[in-house]
C-alpha positions in Angstrom: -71.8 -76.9 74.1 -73.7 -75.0 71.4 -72.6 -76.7 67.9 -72.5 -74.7 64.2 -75.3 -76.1 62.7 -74.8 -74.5 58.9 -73.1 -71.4 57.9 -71.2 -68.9 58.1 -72.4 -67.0 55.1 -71.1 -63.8 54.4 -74.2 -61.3 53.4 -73.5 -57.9 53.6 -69.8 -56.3 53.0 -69.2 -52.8 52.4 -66.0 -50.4 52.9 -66.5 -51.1 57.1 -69.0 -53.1 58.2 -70.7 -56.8 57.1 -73.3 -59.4 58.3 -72.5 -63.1 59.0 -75.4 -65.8 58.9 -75.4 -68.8 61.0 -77.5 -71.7 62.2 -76.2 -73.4 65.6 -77.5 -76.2 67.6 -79.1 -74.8 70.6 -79.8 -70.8 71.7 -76.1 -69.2 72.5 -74.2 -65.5 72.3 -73.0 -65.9 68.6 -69.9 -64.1 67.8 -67.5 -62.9 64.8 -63.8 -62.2 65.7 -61.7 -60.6 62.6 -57.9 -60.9 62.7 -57.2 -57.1 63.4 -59.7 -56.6 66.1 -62.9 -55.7 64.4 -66.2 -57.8 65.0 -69.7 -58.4 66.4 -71.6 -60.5 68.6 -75.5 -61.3 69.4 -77.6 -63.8 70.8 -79.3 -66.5 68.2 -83.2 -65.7 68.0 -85.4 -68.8 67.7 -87.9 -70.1 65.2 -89.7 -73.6 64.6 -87.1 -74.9 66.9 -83.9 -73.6 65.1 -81.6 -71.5 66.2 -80.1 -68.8 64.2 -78.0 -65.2 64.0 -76.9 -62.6 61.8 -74.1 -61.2 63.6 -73.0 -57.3 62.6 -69.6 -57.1 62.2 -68.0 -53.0 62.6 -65.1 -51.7 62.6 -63.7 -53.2 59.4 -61.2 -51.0 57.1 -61.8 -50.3 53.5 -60.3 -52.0 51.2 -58.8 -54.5 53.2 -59.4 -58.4 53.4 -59.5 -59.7 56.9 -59.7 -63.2 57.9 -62.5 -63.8 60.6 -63.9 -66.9 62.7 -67.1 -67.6 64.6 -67.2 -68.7 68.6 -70.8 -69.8 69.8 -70.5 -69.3 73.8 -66.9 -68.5 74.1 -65.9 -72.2 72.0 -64.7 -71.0 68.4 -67.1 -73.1 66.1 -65.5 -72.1 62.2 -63.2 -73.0 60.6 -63.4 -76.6 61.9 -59.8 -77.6 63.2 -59.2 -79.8 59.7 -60.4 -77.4 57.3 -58.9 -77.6 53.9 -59.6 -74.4 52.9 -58.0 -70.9 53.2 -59.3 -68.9 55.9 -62.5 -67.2 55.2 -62.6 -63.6 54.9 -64.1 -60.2 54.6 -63.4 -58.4 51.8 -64.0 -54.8 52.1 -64.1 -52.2 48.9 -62.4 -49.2 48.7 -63.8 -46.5 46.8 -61.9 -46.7 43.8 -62.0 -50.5 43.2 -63.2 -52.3 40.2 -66.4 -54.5 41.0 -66.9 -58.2 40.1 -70.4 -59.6 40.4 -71.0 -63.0 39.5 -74.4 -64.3 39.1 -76.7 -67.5 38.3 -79.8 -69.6 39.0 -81.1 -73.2 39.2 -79.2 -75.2 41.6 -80.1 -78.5 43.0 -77.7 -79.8 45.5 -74.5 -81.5 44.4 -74.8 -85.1 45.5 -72.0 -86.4 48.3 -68.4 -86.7 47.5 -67.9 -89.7 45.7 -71.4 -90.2 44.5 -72.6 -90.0 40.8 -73.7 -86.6 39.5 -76.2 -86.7 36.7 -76.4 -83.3 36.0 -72.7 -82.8 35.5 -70.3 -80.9 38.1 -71.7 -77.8 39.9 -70.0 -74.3 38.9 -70.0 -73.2 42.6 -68.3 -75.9 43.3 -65.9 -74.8 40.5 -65.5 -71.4 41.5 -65.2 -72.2 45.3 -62.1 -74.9 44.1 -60.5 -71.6 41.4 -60.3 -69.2 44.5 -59.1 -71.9 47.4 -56.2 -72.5 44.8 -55.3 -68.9 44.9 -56.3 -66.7 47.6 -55.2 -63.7 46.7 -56.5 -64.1 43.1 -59.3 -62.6 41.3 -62.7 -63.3 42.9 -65.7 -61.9 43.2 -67.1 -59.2 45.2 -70.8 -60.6 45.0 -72.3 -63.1 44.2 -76.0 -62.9 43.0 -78.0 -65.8 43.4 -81.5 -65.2 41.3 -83.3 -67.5 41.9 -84.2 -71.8 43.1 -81.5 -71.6 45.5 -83.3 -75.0 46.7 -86.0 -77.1 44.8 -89.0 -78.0 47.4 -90.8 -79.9 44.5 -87.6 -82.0 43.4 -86.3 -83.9 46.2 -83.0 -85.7 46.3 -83.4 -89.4 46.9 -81.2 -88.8 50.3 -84.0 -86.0 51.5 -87.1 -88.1 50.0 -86.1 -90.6 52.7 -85.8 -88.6 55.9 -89.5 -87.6 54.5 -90.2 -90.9 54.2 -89.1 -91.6 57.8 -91.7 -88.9 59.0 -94.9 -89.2 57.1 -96.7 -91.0 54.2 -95.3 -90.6 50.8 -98.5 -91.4 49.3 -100.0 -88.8 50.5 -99.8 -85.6 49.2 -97.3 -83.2 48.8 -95.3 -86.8 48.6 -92.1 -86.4 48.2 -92.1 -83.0 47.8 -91.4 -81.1 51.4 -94.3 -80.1 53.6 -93.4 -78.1 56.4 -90.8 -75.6 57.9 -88.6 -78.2 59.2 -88.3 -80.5 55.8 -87.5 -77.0 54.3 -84.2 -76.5 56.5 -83.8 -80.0 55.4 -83.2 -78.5 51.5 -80.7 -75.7 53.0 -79.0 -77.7 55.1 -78.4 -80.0 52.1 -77.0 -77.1 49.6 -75.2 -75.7 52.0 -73.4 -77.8 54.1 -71.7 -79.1 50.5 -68.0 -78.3 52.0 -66.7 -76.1 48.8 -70.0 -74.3 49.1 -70.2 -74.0 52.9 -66.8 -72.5 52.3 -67.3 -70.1 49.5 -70.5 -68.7 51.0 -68.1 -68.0 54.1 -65.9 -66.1 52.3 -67.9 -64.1 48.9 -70.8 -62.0 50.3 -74.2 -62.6 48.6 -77.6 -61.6 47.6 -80.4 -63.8 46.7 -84.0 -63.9 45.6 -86.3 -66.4 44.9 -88.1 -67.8 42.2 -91.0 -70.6 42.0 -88.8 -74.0 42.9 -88.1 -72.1 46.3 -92.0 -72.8 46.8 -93.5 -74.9 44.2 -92.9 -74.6 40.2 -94.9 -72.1 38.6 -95.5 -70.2 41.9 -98.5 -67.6 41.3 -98.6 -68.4 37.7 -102.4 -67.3 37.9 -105.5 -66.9 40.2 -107.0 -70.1 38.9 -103.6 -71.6 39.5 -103.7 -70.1 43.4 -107.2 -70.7 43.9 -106.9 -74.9 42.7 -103.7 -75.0 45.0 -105.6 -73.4 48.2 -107.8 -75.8 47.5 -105.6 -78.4 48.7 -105.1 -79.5 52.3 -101.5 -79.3 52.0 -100.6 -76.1 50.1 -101.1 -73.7 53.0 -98.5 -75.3 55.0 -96.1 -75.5 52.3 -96.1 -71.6 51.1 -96.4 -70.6 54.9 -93.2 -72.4 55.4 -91.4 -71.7 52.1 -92.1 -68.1 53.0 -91.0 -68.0 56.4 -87.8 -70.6 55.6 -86.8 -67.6 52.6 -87.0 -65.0 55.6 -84.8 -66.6 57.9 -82.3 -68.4 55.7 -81.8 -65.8 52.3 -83.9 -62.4 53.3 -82.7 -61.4 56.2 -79.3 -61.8 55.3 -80.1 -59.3 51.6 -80.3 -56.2 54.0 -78.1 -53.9 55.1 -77.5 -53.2 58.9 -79.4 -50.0 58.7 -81.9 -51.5 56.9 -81.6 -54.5 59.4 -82.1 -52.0 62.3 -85.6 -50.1 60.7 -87.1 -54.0 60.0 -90.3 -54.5 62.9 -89.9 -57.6 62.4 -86.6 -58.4 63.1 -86.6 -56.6 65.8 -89.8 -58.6 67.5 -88.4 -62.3 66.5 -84.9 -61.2 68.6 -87.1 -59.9 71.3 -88.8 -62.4 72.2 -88.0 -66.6 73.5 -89.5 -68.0 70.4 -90.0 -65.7 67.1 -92.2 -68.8 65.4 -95.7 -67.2 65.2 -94.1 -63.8 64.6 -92.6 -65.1 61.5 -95.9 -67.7 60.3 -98.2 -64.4 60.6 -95.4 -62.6 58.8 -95.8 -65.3 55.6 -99.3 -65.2 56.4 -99.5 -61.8 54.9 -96.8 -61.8 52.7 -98.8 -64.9 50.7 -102.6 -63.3 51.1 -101.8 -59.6 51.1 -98.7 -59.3 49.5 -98.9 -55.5 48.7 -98.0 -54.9 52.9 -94.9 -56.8 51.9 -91.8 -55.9 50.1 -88.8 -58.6 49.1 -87.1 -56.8 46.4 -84.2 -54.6 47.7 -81.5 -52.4 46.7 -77.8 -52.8 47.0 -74.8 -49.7 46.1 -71.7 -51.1 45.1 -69.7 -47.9 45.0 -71.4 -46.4 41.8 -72.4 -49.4 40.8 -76.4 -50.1 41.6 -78.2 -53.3 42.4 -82.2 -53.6 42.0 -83.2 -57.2 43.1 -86.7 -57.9 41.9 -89.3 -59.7 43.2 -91.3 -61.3 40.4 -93.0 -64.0 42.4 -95.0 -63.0 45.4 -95.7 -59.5 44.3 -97.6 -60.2 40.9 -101.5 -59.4 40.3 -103.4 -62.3 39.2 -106.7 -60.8 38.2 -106.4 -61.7 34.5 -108.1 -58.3 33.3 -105.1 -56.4 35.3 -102.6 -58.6 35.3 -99.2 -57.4 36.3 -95.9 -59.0 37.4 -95.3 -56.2 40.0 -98.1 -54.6 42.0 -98.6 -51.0 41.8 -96.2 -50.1 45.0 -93.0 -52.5 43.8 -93.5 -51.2 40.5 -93.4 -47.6 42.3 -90.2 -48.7 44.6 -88.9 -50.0 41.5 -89.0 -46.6 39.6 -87.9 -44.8 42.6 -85.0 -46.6 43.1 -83.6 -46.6 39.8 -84.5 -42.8 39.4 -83.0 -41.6 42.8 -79.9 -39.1 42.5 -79.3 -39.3 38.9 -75.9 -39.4 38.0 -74.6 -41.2 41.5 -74.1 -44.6 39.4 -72.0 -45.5 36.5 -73.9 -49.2 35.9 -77.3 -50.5 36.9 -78.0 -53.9 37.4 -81.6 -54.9 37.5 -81.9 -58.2 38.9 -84.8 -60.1 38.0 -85.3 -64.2 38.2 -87.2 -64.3 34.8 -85.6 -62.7 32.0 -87.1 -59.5 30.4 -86.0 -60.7 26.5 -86.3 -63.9 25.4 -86.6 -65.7 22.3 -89.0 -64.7 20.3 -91.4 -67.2 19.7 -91.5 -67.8 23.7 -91.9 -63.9 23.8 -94.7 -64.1 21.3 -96.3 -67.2 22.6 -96.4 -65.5 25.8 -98.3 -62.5 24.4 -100.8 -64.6 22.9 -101.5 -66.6 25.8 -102.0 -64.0 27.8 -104.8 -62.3 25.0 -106.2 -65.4 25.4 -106.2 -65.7 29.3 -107.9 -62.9 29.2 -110.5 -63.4 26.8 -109.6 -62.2 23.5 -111.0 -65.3 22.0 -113.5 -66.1 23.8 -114.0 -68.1 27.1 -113.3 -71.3 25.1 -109.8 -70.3 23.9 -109.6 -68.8 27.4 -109.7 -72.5 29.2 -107.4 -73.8 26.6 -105.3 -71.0 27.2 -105.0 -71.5 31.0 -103.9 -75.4 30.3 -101.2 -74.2 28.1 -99.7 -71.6 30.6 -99.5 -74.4 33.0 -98.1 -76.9 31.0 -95.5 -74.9 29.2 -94.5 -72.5 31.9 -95.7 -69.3 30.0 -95.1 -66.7 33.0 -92.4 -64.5 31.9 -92.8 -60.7 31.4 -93.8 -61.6 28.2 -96.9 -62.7 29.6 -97.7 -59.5 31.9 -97.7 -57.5 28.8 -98.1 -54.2 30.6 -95.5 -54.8 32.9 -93.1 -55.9 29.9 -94.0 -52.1 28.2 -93.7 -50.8 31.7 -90.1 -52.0 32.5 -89.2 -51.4 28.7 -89.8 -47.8 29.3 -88.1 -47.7 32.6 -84.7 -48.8 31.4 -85.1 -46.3 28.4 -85.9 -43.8 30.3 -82.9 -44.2 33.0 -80.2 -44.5 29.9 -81.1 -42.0 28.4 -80.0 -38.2 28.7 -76.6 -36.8 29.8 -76.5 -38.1 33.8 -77.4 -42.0 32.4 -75.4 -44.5 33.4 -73.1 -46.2 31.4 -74.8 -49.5 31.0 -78.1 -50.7 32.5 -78.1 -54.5 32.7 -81.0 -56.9 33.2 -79.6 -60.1 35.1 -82.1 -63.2 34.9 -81.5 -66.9 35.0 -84.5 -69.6 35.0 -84.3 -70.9 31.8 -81.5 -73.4 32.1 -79.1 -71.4 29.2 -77.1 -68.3 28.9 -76.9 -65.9 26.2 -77.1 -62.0 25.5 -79.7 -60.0 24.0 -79.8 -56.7 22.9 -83.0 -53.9 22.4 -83.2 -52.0 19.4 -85.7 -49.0 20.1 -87.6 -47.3 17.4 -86.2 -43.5 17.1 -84.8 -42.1 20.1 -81.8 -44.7 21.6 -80.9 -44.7 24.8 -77.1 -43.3 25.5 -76.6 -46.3 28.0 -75.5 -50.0 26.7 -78.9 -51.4 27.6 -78.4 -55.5 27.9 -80.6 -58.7 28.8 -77.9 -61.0 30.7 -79.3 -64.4 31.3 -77.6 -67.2 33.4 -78.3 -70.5 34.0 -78.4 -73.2 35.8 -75.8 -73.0 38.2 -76.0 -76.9 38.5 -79.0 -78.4 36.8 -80.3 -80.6 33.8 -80.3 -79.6 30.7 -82.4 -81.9 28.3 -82.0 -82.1 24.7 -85.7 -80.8 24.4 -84.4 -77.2 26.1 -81.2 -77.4 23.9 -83.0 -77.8 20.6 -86.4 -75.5 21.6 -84.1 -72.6 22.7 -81.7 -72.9 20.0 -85.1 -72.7 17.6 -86.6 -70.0 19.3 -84.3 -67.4 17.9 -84.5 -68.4 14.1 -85.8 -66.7 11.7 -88.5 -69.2 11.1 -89.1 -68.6 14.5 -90.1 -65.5 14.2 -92.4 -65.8 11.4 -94.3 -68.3 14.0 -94.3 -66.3 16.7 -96.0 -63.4 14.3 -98.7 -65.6 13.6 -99.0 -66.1 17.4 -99.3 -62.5 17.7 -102.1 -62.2 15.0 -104.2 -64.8 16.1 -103.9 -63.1 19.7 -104.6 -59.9 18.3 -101.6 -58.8 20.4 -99.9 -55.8 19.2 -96.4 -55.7 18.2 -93.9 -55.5 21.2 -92.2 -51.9 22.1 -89.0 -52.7 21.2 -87.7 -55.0 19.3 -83.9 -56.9 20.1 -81.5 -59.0 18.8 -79.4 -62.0 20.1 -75.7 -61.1 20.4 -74.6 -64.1 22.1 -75.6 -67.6 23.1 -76.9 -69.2 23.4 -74.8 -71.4 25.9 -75.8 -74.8 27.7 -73.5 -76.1 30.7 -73.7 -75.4 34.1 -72.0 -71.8 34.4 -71.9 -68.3 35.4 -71.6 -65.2 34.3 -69.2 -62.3 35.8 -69.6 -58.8 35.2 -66.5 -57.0 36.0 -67.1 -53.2 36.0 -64.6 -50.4 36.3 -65.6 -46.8 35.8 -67.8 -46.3 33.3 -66.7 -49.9 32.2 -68.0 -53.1 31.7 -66.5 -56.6 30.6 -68.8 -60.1 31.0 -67.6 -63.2 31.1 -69.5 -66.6 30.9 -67.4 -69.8 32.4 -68.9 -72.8 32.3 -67.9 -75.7 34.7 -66.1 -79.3 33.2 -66.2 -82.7 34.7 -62.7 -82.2 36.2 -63.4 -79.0 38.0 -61.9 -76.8 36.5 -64.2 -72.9 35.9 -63.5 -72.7 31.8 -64.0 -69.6 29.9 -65.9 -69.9 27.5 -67.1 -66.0 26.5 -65.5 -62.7 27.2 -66.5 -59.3 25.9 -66.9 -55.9 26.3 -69.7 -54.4 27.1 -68.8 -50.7 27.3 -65.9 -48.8 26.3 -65.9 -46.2 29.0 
């Protein structure tokens, strides 16, 4: 009898149809069956030796929410038969209805039930625990995950064993994983947590990856690539997080239609065993990347979601370096261009913030002049040691790309079809707070905002407290000018302005956005469960 490996997630949801991920145990006809007769079914397609689905579910009714279970050959497989939870659900909007999209990064996997946390409690955890209580409450209609939705370069001690039990810890990668199957290894850890597994069943998603999905500091720089494909290990590992990201979070960002156009997806269910299908697949997507396209977009009613890629589709060469090639950074304009007027609120979601504190900003700038060469091929080596060793990889330090993007957002708020806000969602460095630009001359007539959220369930060491907290100063700034003049980097576009934050704790922010609109609210997660509020405000006015 075919078993339910991990899963259900709910992926997709919109006024009548949805997507449902699973993993089972052995090949079988997977199948969703919703309470009022809607639902889907499809055979489970096959790579590296797992078997998966995403099962299209029709039929549903706007604005309805509809309790659903899973059957794997006929047997019903979720919920289990001792399930503390309320029955998971679909959700779907009706045209009219506010939206609520609550978003974070940064999670390591909370440890087993009983067993010490030392990072504190997880805010999924939280939130899954505040909507079991009350069903029919307030929840979210998506959530956004942007980003190190599992670590492959910080095991847990339980997973650094079962690696153990398979190969040489001595031997590089070590402890980090290796190969496809240690990566199902991390998912099957982070989501088979039971208040996770649940609340992934019942809130639709979208994710996107940043570095810890592959290694930390992923594509940093050529020099960077070109010492790791140096390795004997390295290829394995990006082939794998590549093709593990496809099957377990990708696949599940698109819509059915979009679903129904991917080659791809279409050849892996087509055929006994999709494994070299999806290897070749990563093959490309990690040495020709412009072929391949991760970011997408998701419509919430008039509110629009860009999810960006800012990982695999960067160019390295340091005399054009860019954080988006010249075709996402095409999509990208396209996208949020397309039928002016159609949307009251866009949401650019990116891993790595756009605005930061301004020293890190500035200390970004300069290390990038002197990447490049602006001091000379001395102060370019020293320059490559510090991006490694302080993580400088932000748009700050794709200085084109951060003009590029600054220009975007001004040009999309501004005139007399803009939107009401346009919101830059970001997480990655492990606190929250608001930021707002202040253009010279023209403003833009949308609320333009850099949101930043995380972790979701994470350490937070005094050294981030204290550097973040000084980043923002005044004397701060006065540093990072010095930075700029030594880089003989030019001022920055536009300038901004902290407006709130900054905030340490694991948390997560929800936007909650109602015609033209917008409220945010940042909750932050305590030792006895309970989701604590901790921020609210207005964003617009309407």
């Amino acid at each position: 009898m075919a078993g339910l490996r991990l899963g259900p997630l709910l992926r997709y949801a919109d006024g009548s149809s949805a997507t449902v991920w699973i993993e089972a145990g052995r090949p079988c006809a997977a199948e969703v069956r919703c309470a009022d007769g809607s639902g889907g079914t499809t055979r489970t397609f096959q790579v590296a030796g797992h078997h998966y689905a995403l099962i299209p579910v029709t039929g549903l009714t706007p604005g309805t929410a509809t309790p659903y279970e899973v059957f794997l050959d006929g047997t019903r497989a979720w919920p289990p038969d001792d399930s503390p939870f309320p029955p998971s659900a679909i959700r779907t909007p009706a045209g009219d209805d506010d939206v609520r999209v609550a978003f974070g990064s940064c999670r390591w996997a909370a440890p087993p039930a009983g067993e010490h946390d030392p990072v504190g409690p997880d805010a999924l955890d939280s939130l899954a625990a505040r909507i079991a209580a009350d069903p029919d409450g307030e929840r979210p209609d998506v959530l956004l995950l942007l980003g190190d939705q599992v670590y492959a370069d910080e095991t847990s001690d339980a997973t650094r064993r079962r690696i153990a039990g398979r190969r040489d810890l001595t031997e590089p990668p070590g402890s980090e994983v290796a190969d496809y199957e240690e990566y199902t290894w991390l998912y099957d850890e982070s989501w088979r947590d039971p208040e996770v597994r649940w609340l992934l069943s019942t809130v639709p998603s979208c994710m996107i990856f940043d570095d810890h999905d592959v290694i930390d500091d992923w594509n940093t720089s050529a020099s960077w690539v070109a010492d790791m494909r140096a390795t004997d290990w390295w290829r394995e590992r990006v082939l794998s997080g590549l093709m593990s990201y496809w099957v377990y979070q990708h696949l599940g960002n698109l819509s059915p239609a979009a679903l129904a156009a991917d080659p791809l997806y279409a050849a892996v269910r087509d055929t006994p065993d999709g494994t070299d299908l999806v290897r070749d697949f990563a093959c490309r997507a990690d040495t020709e990347p412009v072929g391949v396209r991760w970011s997408y977009r998701r419509d919430f009613g008039r509110v629009r979601l860009l999810m960006v890629d800012t990982r695999a589709a960067r160019v390295l060469a340091e005399d054009s370096r860019a954080m988006l090639d010249a075709g996402q950074a095409r999509w990208l304009r396209e996208q949020a261009l397309d039928t002016p007027g159609s949307y009251d609120h866009l949401l650019v979601g990116t891993s790595l913030p756009w605005l930061l504190p301004h020293l890190v900003h500035d200390a970004e700038g300069w290390n990038a002049a002197l990447c490049r060469g602006e001091r000379g091929a001395r102060w370019a080596r020293f320059g490559e040691k510090v991006r490694r060793a302080a993580d400088l990889e932000h748009w700050a330090a794709f200085p084109d790309s951060f003009a590029a993007l600054t220009r975007l957002l001004a040009e999309v708020g501004t005139g007399p079809q803009a939107p009401a806000s346009v919101l830059v969602l970001s997480g990655d460095v492990h606190h929250a707070y608001v930021a707002e630009p202040r253009w010279p001359g023209d403003v833009p007539d949308a609320r333009v905002l850099q949101l930043t959220c995380s972790p979701v369930h994470n350490s937070i060491p005094l050294s981030i407290r204290a550097g973040f907290r000084f980043g923002w100063s005044a004397l701060a700034r006065a540093l990072g000018r010095g930075f700029r003049r030594h880089g003989r980097s030019p001022r920055p576009p536009v300038g901004w302005r902290k407006t709130g934050g900054p905030w340490f704790g694991n948390q997560l922010m929800t936007l909650t956005l109602r015609g033209r609109s917008a409220w945010l609210r940042l909750h932050q997660a305590r030792a006895d469960g309970a989701l604590v509020l901790v921020e609210e405000s207005e964003l617009t006015s309407g």
